[in-house]
C-alpha positions in Angstrom: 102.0 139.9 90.0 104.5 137.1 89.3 103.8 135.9 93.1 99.6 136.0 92.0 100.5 133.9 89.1 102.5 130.9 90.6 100.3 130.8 93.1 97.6 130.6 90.5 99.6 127.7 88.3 100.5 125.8 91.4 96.2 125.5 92.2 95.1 125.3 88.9 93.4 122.1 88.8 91.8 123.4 92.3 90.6 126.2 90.7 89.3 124.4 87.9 87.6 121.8 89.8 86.2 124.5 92.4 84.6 126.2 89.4 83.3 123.1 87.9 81.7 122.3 90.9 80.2 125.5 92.2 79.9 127.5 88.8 76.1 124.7 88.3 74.7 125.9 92.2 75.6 129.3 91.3 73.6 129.2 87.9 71.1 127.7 89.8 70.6 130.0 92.7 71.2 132.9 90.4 68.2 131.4 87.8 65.9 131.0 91.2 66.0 135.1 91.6 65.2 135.9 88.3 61.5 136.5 86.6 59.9 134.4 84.5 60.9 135.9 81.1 64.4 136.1 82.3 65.1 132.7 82.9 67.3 130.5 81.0 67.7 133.3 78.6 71.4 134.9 77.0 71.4 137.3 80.2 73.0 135.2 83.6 72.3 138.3 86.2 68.6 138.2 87.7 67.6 142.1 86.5 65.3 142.8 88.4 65.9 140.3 91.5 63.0 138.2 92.3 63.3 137.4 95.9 59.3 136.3 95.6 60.0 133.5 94.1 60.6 131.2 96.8 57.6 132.7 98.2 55.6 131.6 94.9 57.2 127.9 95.5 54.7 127.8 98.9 51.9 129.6 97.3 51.9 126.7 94.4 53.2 123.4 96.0 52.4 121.4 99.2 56.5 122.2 100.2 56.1 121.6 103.8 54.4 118.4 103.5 57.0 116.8 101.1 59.7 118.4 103.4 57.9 116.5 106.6 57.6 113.1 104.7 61.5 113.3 103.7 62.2 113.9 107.2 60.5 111.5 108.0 61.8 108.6 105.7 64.9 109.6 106.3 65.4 110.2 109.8 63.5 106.8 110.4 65.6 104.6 107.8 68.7 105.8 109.4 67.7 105.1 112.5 66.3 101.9 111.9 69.4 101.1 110.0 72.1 102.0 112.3 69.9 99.6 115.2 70.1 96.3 112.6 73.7 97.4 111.1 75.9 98.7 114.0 75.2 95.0 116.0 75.9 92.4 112.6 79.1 95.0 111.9 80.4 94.3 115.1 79.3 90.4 114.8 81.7 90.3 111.6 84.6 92.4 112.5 85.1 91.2 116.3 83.2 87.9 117.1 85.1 84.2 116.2 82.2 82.8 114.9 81.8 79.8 112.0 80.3 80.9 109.0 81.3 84.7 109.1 83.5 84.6 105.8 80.7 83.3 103.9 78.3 85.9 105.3 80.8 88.5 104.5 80.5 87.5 100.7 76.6 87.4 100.5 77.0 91.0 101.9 79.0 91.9 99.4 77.1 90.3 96.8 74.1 92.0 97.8 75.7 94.8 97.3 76.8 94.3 93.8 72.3 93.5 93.3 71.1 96.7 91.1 67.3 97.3 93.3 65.1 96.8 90.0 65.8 93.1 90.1 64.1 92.9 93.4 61.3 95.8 92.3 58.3 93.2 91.3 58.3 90.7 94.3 58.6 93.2 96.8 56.3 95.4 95.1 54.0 92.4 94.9 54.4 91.8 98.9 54.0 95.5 100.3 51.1 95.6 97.5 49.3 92.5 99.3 49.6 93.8 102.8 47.6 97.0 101.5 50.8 99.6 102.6 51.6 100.7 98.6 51.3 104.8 98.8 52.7 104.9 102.3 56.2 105.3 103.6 56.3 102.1 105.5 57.8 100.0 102.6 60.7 102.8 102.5 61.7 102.9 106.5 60.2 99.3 107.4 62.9 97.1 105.1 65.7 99.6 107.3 65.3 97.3 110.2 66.9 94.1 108.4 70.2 96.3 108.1 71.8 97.7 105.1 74.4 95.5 102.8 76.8 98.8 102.5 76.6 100.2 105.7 77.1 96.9 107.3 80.5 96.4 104.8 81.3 100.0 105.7 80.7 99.7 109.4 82.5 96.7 109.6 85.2 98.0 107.9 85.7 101.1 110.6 85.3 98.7 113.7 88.3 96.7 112.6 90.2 99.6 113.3 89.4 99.1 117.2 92.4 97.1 118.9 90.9 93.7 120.4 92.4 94.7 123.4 89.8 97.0 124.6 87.1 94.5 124.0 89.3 91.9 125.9 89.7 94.1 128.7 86.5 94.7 128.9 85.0 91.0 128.7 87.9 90.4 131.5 86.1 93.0 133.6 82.2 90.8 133.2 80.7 92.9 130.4 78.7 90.9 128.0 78.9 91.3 124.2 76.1 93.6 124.6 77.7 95.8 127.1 81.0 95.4 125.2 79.4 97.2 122.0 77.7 100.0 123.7 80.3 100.7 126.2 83.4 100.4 124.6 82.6 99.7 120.6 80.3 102.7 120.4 81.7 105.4 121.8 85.2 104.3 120.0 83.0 104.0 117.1 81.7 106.9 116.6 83.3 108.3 113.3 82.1 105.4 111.1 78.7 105.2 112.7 78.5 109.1 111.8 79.8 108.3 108.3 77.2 105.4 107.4 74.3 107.7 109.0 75.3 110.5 106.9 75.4 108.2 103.3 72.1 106.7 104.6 70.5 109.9 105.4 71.5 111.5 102.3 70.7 108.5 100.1 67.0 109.0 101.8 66.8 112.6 101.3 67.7 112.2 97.6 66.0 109.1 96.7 63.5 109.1 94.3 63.3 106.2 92.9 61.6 104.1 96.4 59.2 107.4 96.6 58.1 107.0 93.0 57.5 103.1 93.4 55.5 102.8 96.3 54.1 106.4 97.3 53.2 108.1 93.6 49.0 106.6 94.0 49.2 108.6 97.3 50.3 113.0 96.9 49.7 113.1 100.6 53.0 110.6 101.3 55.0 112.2 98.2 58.4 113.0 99.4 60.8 116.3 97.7 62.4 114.3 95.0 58.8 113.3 94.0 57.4 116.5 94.5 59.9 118.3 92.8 59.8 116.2 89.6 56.0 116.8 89.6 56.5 120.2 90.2 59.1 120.7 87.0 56.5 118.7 85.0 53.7 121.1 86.4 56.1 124.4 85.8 58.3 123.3 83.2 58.1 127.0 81.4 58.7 128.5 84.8 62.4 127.7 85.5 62.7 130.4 87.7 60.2 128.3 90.1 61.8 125.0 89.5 65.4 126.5 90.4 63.8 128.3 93.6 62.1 124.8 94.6 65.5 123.0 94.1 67.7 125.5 96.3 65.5 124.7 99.2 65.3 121.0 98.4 69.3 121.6 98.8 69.6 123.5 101.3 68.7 121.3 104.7 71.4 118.7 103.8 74.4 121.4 102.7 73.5 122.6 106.7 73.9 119.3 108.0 76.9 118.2 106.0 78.4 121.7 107.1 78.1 120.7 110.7 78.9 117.3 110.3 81.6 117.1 108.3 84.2 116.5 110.4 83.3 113.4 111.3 82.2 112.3 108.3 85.5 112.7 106.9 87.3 111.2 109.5 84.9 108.2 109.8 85.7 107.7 105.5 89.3 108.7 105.9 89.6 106.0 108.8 87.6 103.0 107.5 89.8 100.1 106.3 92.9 101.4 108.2 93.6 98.8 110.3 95.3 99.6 113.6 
């Protein structure tokens, strides 16, 4: 007993932080089983459980269709960002060239640019050229790069010795052939870490979806659907908690089998070898 109870004192605050983060999904997947009358009432154990719920979430919403769009966005803006980042990361960390300091700081600046100041004019532009209530402003924009994944990025590849790349360039490879052969492959912790952010920063986003897709259901994405669906349900929580565990669920199975590299690209970036 005395053993249970040091043990207990010496991982208190990981106890208390475990059950501040898991006792909300819990409430929430526990809420998804119960009936209609049950929910959000003084009684926390689904009596009778309500597995038909999730069923019901189908039967009322266009699930599949948001779930195929989100996919979409986000598989695409990843993509297209890692293609415009990966190369102006490796421009910054590992090629002498004049200017790059002050590039470096616009990055960074951009960063620090909340997205509603730019809403209107690029609103205005995707408006004109007729694609409002598709995806294409969402995934399109992906292919000039991302200000934080470029910062992040860079940030990882200065943790590659310059004598690989030397060795390399000694042996004819081009700069090109430099960053696929030798950056890449060295580089592939980071380059998991900033797909993962940008991939989950897609998946959750909700504010893009709600700008440029809300004239057009068909294109509607699950943050977008979901809200529409708790404004649709809002007296059936039971429905809205069912909807939301398998919003959730996709991404907890890809950060569970992609974890490891996503910590080790976070834990590595900035340490410079």
């Amino acid at each position: 007993m005395n053993r249970w109870l040091l043990w207990t004192a010496r991982h208190s605050i990981t106890i208390a932080l475990c059950v501040m983060f898991v006792a909300p999904v819990l409430f929430l997947l526990l809420t998804s089983l119960m009936t209609d009358s049950q929910a959000l009432t003084a009684s926390y154990w689904p009596d009778p459980w309500r597995f038909a719920n999730y069923a019901d979430v189908f039967s009322k919403t266009p699930l599949p269709r948001y779930l195929l769009n989100t996919v979409i966005y986000a598989v695409c803006a990843t993509t297209f960002m890692l293609l415009a980042s990966v190369p102006a990361a490796y421009a910054l960390a590992k090629l002498p060239w004049r200017g790059r300091s002050a590039f470096l700081v616009v990055i960074v600046c951009m960063m620090m640019i909340p997205p509603q100041v730019t809403t209107v004019p690029l609103y205005l532009m995707w408006a004109n050229a007729g694609l409002t209530g598709t995806l294409v402003p969402l995934v399109l924009p992906m292919l000039l790069g991302d200000a934080f994944s470029i910062f992040l990025l860079r940030q990882f590849l200065l943790t590659i010795p310059t004598e690989y790349l030397d060795a390399a360039r000694v042996d004819g490879c081009g700069e090109w052939r430099t960053l696929l052969r030798v950056v890449l492959p060295m580089a592939r912790p980071g380059i998991a870490a900033a797909a993962l952010f940008q991939f989950f920063y897609a998946w959750n986003d909700y504010y893009g979806p709600l700008l440029y897709t809300s004239e057009n259901e068909h294109n509607w994405t699950l943050s977008l659907g979901l809200a529409s669906f708790k404004t649709l349900h809002h007296v059936q929580w039971n429905l809205v908690s069912a909807a939301t565990i398998l919003t959730m669920v996709p991404v907890v199975v890809l950060f569970f089998f992609a974890q490891r590299a996503f910590v080790q690209g976070v834990t590595l970036t900035g340490v410079k070898g």
